[in-house]
N, C-alpha and C positions, 0 to 999 in steps of 0.2 A: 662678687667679692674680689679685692684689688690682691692680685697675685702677687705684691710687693711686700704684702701682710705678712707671706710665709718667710721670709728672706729673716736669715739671724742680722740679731742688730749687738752693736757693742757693747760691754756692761759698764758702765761708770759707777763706781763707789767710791765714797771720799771719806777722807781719815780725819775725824772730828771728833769733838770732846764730846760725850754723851750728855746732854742736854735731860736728867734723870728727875722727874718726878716721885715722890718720895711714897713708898711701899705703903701698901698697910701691912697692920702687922699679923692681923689673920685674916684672911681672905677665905672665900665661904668653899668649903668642900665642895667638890663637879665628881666627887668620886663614883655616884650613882645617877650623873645627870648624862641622861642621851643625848649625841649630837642628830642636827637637825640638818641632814645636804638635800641641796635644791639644787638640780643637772638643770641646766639651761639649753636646750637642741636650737641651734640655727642652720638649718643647710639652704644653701644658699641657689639662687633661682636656675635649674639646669633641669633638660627635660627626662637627665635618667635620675635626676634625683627626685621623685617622688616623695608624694604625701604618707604612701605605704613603706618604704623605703625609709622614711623620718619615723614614721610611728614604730616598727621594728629595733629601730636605733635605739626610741627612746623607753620600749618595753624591755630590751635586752640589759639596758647602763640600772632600771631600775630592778630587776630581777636580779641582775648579779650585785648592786652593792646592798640590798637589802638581804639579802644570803649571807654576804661575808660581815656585814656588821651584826647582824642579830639583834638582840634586847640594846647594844650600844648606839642604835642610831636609827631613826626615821628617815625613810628617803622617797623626796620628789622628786618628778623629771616631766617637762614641759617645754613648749619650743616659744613659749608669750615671757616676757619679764620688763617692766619697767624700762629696765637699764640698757634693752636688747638695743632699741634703735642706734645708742649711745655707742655702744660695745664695736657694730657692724659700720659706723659711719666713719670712725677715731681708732678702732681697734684695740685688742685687749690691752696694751698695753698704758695707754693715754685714757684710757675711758676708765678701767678701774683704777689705775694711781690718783686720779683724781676723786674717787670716791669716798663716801665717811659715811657710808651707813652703819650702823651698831646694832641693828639687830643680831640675835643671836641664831643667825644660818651661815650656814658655807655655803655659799652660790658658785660654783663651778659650771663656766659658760663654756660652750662645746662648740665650734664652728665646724661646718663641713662643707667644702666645696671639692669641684672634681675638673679634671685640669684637660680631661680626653685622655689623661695614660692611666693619672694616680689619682686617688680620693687622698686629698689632701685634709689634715685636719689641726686644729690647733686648739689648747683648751689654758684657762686658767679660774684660777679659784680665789673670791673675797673673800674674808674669814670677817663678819661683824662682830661676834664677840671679840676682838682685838683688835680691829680695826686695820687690816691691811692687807691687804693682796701676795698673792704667793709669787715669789722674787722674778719669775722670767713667764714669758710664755711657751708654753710646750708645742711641738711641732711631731709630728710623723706624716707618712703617707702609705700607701698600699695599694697596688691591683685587684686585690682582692675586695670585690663587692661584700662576704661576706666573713671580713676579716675586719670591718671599719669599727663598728662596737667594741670588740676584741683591745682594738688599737686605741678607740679613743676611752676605755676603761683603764686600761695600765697607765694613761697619762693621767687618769684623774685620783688613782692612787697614788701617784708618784707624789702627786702634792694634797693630798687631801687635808696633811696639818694636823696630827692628833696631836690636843689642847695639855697643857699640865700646868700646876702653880708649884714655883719654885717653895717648900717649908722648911727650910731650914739656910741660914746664910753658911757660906763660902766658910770650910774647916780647910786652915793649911796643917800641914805645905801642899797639897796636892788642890786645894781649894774645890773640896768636895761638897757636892748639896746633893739633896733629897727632892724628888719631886712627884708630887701625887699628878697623876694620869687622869684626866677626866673620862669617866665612863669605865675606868680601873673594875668596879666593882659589879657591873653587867656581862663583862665578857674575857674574855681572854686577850691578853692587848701582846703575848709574845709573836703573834706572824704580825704586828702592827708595829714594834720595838725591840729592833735589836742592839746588839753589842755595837758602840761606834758610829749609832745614828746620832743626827745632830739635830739640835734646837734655838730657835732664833728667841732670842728674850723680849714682850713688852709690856709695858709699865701696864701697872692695873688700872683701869679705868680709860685705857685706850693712848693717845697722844702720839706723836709723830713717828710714822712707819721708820725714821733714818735717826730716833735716839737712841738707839742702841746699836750700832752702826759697830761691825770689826768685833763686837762681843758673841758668844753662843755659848751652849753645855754643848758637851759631847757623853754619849751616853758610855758608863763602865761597867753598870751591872744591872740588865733589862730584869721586869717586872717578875715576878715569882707568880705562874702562871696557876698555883693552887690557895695563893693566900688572898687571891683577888683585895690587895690592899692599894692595888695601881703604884704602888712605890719602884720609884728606880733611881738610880744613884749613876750621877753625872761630872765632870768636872767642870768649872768655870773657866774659860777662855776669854780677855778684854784686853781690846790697844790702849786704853785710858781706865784710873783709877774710877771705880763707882763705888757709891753708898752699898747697902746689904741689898741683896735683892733676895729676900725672903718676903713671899707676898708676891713677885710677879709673875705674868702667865709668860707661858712660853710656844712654842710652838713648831712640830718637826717639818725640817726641812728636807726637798727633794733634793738629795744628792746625790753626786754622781763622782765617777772614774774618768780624772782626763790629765792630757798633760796640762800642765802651768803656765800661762801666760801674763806676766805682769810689764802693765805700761805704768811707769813712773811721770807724773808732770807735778806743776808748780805753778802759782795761779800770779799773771802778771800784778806788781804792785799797781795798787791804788783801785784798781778793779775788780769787783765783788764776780765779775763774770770770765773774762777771760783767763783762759789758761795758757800756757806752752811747754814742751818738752823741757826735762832736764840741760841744763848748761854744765851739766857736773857729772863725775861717773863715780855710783854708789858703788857699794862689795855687799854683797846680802850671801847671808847664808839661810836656807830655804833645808825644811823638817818636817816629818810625817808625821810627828806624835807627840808635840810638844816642841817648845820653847831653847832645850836641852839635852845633852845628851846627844845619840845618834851619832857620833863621829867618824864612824864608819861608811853610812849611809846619806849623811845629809851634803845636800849640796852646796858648791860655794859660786858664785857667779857677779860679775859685774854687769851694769848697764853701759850700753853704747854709748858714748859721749855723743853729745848734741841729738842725741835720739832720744834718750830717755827710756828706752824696749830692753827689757831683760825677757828672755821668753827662755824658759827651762825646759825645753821639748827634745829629747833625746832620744837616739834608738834603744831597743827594748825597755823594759819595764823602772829603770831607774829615774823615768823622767815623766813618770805620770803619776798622778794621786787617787787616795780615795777618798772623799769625803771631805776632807778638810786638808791646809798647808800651812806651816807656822813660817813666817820669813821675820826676817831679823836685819837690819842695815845694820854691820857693824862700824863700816869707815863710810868717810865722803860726805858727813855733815856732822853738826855739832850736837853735842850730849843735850836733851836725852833723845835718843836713836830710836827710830820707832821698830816696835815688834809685833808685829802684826798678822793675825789669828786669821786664819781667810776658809770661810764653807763655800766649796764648789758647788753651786748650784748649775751649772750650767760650761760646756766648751770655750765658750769667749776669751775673751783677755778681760783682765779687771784690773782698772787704771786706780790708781795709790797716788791722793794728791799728797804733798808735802810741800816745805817751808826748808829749802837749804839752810839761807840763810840765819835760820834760829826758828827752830818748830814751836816752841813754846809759843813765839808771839803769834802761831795762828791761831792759837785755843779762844783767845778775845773775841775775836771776828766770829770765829763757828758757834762759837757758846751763845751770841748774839745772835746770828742768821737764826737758828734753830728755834730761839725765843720766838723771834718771830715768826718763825712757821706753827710754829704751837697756839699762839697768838689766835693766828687764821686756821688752825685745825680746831680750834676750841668755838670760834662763832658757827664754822661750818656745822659740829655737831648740834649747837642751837638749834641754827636751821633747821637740821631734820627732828629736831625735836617738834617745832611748830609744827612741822608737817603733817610727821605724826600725831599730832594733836586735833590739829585739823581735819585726819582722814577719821580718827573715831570718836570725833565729836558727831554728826548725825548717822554713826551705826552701833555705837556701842550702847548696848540695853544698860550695863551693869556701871554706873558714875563711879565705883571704885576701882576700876581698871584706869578710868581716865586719869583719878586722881593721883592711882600708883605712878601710874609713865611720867606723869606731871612734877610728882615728887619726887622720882626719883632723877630726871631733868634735870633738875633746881638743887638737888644735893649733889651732883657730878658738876655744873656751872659754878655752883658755890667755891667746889675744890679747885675746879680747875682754875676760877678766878684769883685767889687766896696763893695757891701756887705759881703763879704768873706774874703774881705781883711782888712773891718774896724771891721769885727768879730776878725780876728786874733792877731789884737791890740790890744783889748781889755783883749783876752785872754793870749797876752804875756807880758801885764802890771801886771796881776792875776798871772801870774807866778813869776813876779819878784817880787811882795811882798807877795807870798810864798816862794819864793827863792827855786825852783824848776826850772830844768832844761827842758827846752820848746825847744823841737827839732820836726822839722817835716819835713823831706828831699822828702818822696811819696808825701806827700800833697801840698809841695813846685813845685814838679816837675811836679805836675796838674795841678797846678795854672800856672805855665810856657804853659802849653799848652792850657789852656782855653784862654791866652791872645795870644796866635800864630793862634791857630783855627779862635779868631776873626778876624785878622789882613787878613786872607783868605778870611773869611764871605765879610769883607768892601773890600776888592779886586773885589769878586764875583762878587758884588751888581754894585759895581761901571761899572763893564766891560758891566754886564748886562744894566744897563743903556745907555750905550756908544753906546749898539750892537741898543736899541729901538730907538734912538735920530736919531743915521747915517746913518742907513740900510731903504732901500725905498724895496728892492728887500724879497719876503719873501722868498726863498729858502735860500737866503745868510745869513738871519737872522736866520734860524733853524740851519745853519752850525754855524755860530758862537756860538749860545748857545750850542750844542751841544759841540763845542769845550772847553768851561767854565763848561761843567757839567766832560769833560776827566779832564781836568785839578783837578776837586774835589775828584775825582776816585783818580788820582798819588796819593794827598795828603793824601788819607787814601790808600795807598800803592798796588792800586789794579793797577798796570802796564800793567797787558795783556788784562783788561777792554779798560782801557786807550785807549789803542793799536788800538783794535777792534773797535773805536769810529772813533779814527782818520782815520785809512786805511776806514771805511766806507764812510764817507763822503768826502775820496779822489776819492773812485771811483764813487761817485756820480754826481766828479764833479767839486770840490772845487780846485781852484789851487793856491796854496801859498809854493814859496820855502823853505822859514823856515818853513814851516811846515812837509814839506818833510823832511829837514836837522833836525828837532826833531825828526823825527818818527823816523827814520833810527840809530840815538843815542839811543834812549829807548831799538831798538832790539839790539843793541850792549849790551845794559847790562842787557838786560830780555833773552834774548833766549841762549837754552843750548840746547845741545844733550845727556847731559847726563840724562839715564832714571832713574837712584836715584835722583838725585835733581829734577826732574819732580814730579817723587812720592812723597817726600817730601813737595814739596812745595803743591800736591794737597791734603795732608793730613794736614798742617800748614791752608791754607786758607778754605777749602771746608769742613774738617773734627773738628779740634780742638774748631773752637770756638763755635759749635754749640750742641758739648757733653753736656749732664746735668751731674747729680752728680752721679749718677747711673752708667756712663759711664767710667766716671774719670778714677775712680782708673783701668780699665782693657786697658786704653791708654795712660795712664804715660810713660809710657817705646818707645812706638812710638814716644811720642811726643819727649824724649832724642834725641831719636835716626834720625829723624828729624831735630833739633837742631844740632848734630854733623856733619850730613852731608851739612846743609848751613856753617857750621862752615869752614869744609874742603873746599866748594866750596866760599870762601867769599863772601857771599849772604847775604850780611846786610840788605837790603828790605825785604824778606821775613823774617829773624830774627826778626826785629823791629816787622813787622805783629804778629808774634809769644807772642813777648812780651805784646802786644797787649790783645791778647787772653787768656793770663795767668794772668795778673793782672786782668781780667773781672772774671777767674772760683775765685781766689783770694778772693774777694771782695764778691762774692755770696755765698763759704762756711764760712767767716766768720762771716756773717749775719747769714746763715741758722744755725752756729755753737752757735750762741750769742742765739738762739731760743731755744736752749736746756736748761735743769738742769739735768745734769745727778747725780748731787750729794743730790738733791732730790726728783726727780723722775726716779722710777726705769724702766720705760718702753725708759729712755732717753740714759741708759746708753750704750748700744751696739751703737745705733745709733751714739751716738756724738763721740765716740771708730772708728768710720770708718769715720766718717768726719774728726776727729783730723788728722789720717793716711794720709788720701787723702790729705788734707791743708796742712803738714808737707810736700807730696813731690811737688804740686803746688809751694808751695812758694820756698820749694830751686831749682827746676826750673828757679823760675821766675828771682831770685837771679843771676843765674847761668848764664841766656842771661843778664841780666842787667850789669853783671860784663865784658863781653863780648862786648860788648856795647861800654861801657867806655871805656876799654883799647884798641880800636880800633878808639877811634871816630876822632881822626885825619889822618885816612888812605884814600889816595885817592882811 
């Protein structure tokens, strides 16, 4: 394991419009629904860290959280997870922000390596029913051999995330809600919620970890540990105006005690990427307990000129927090000033972009950016919908589990589509009385596929229904789904899957002449003998999409070269796959690239120096089969 894993990295959080997906308006009671954690153990290859050494690890994390949760929670722990390679290669931080699973588990991955003094350890937790990952990664270490469990169990409490639904909207003036606790009605949730704890808000039905961005409750009067009704009463905290949020879940955050550090910058014009320190000095006055008030206690401070760094770190207790800090710019830019609600999750500094010159006009650009992240958070969940469709199409006995996940797919794609598209209005009304020019041709041509994907989903669902209604015989009825899960395969371009599906259950048994006279078409335009297009194509499917960023840049050149040869061989299905694959690495360095400030922090700059490189030949890649593409796409 790369000991640069454990090193604290900066926080960057940016002051944006909340990009808010609209509530429902009752969302289904979790008051008696158990949560589900899955402990992920990796200890990493060292000859004192043993097999018995992991297996004790991972009997001790399961024994003590299945204790302290009781009837509120099932708990696994295992050292195998899909995600693990990802996690260990990219590290928690890059491997799970880019993830969008929605299953309903908290995955909390465990890493343990040992340095020769200390068992070093770092953990963080995915939360699928809301889709996002717990704000930082956690760090400890210890001498102690049999203190490591001890150590990496308090980390995985810190953030384990107990779930609530906001029921009731924001009552001023204190902008009080109500919020039911999942799993309220199983156990006792007061050693789980106390006075003061905080809660990050997201939208129901999932959507982008950063639209709710500067908002949280803070809790005012934890759960009533005999009425087991899981109700607690919170207040609402947001830098930007939002709709009601009655209907959305939320989720408690690990916080902590530390002094305050705020780096101020300002993103140079005309560049959606680069930023720079302040050229101006704000006066902020910074608050433990709100907005207000406090004048005794609250502090008043300016930022450095040409630095942009207010950092509120004082001797004794006047200059540290707990849990939360409300800071306020009163002078040093134009009305309206922002007031900004900040949950310490963590020691760092947490950089506050702004707009000196007129904050308002960033709300356009962010409200924008953000669409389009939703955009690509919305195909992503597609994605793993197929997948999952894919995995229990030849193991599920029961066709109405498939049909549920299916349907319920197609009803969240529906919304999320429908919602995207009344965002886009909005925001191209905003453009026209700015009189800026609102073009979005990728994000258009997502939206074209999120409504084709569905058009497959209701196909699916429908045949699947067809096959349960008319089919008495059960063999013939696993042939037909099986046939329905090949057909899902073509349409995400895997052909030789396809293939293998159909010739199986021909020689099982199944006999249908078009089905013959399909399969026989497919090998007419999937099989070659040529052993370049072979290679190629197993390095397009089996190899490219699965490189991290580390890999990239030493497989650009294959991937060309790949590329050129479907080119020669007019292999437009395997291109498309390609294309595929390129706009996904696309998409993940310019998030991971959005994460840096190389222009104000200096341990950022080599790094974002090698992402730029890489993303620079990505994208003309990606360019390069798109343009290809086009100018082919009337070729029989």
């Amino acid at each position: 394991m790369n000991p640069q894993r454990f090193q604290p990295s900066f926080r960057v959080l940016s002051l944006g419009v909340a990009l808010i997906l609209p509530a429902t308006a009752q969302a289904q009671s979790e008051l008696n629904k158990p949560y589900n954690l899955h402990i992920v153990v990796y200890v990493a290859e060292n000859r004192l860290l043993t097999d018995v050494f992991r297996d004790r690890i991972e009997r001790e994390l399961h024994d003590g959280f299945q204790a302290g949760l009781g009837d509120m929670g099932r708990v696994t722990v295992s050292h195998e997870h899909p995600r693990l390679d990802d996690v260990v290669a990219r590290g928690l931080k890059l491997s799970l922000d880019g993830w969008r699973d929605r299953r309903d588990v908290k995955t909390h991955f465990v890493l343990i390596d040992y340095s020769g003094v200390h068992y070093e350890i770092q953990t963080r937790q995915y939360d699928g029913s809301v889709g996002r990952a717990s704000p930082v990664v956690r760090r400890d270490r210890t001498r102690d051999r049999d203190f490591v469990a001890k150590a990496a169990a308090l980390l995985i409490k810190q953030d384990f995330g107990l779930l609530g639904t906001v029921r009731t909207a924001p009552a001023r003036p204190k902008e009080q809600v109500k919020v039911e606790l999942r799993g309220g009605g199983l156990g006792d949730l007061t050693r789980w919620v106390k006075k003061d704890d905080v809660f990050a808000l997201a939208p129901p039905g999932g959507g982008s970890p950063r639209a709710l961005e500067w908002s949280f409750l803070q809790v005012e009067k934890e759960p009533d540990k005999n009425a087991r009704d899981g109700l607690c009463v919170c207040r609402f905290f947001h830098r930007y105006r939002v709709p009601s949020i009655a209907g959305y879940r939320c989720i408690k955050l690990g916080t902590v005690q530390t002094p305050l550090r705020l780096h101020w910058y300002q993103k140079v014009p005309g560049s959606d990427k680069k930023a720079r320190p302040l050229d101006v000095q704000l006066m902020v006055e910074v608050r433990r307990y709100g907005f207000d008030g406090e004048d005794a206690t609250r502090l008043q401070e300016s930022t450095e000129r040409n630095g942009g760094i207010l950092e509120t770190v004082h001797e004794g207790k006047d200059g540290v927090f707990t849990n939360v800090a409300f800071v306020r710019v009163i002078s040093g830019m134009p009305d309206p000033k922002p007031q900004v609600p900040i949950a310490l999750v963590d020691d760092q500094p947490i950089a506050i972009e702004v707009n000196v010159a007129n904050d308002v006009d960033t709300l356009f650009n962010v409200s924008l950016a953000r669409w389009k992240n939703n955009v690509r958070d919305s195909l992503n969940m597609q994605d793993n919908l197929f997948e999952r469709l894919k995995t229990l199409g030849p193991k599920a006995e029961n066709r109405n589990e498939i049909i549920q996940e299916a349907e319920s797919g197609l009803k969240r794609s529906q919304k999320d589509l429908a919602d995207l598209l009344t965002e886009k209005n909005k925001i191209l009304e905003a453009a026209r009385d700015k009189k800026i020019l609102f073009q979005t041709p990728r994000e258009d041509a997502l939206l074209r596929g999120l409504k084709e994907r569905e058009q497959t989903l209701a196909q699916f669902i429908e045949e699947q229904k067809k096959i349960e209604k008319s089919e008495n015989d059960p063999q013939r009825k696993k042939w037909l789904s099986d046939i329905e899960s090949a057909r899902l395969l073509e349409k995400e371009l895997e052909i030789d899957k396809a293939i293998a599906i159909y010739e199986r259950i021909q020689k099982e048994g199944y006999k249908d002449a078009g089905l013959d006279a399909y399969v026989k078409k497919l090998h007419t335009l999937w099989d070659t003998k040529d052993a370049e297009l072979k290679e190629a194509r197993g390095f397009i499917y089996r190899v490219w999409p699965t490189l991290d960023t580390s890999r990239l840049e030493d497989n650009i050149l294959k991937a060309q070269k790949a590329f050129e040869k479907c080119k020669k061989a007019g292999d437009r299905i395997s291109i498309r796959k390609m294309l595929k694959g390129t706009e996904g690495h696309a998409d993940r360095l310019a998030k991971e690239l959005k994460e840096l400030k190389p222009e104000l922090i200096i341990d950022d700059v080599e790094p974002a120096r090698k992402l730029q490189m890489v993303s620079a030949e990505v994208i003309k890649l990606g360019a390069d089969i798109q343009g290809y593409l086009t100018a082919h796409a009337d070729d029989k």
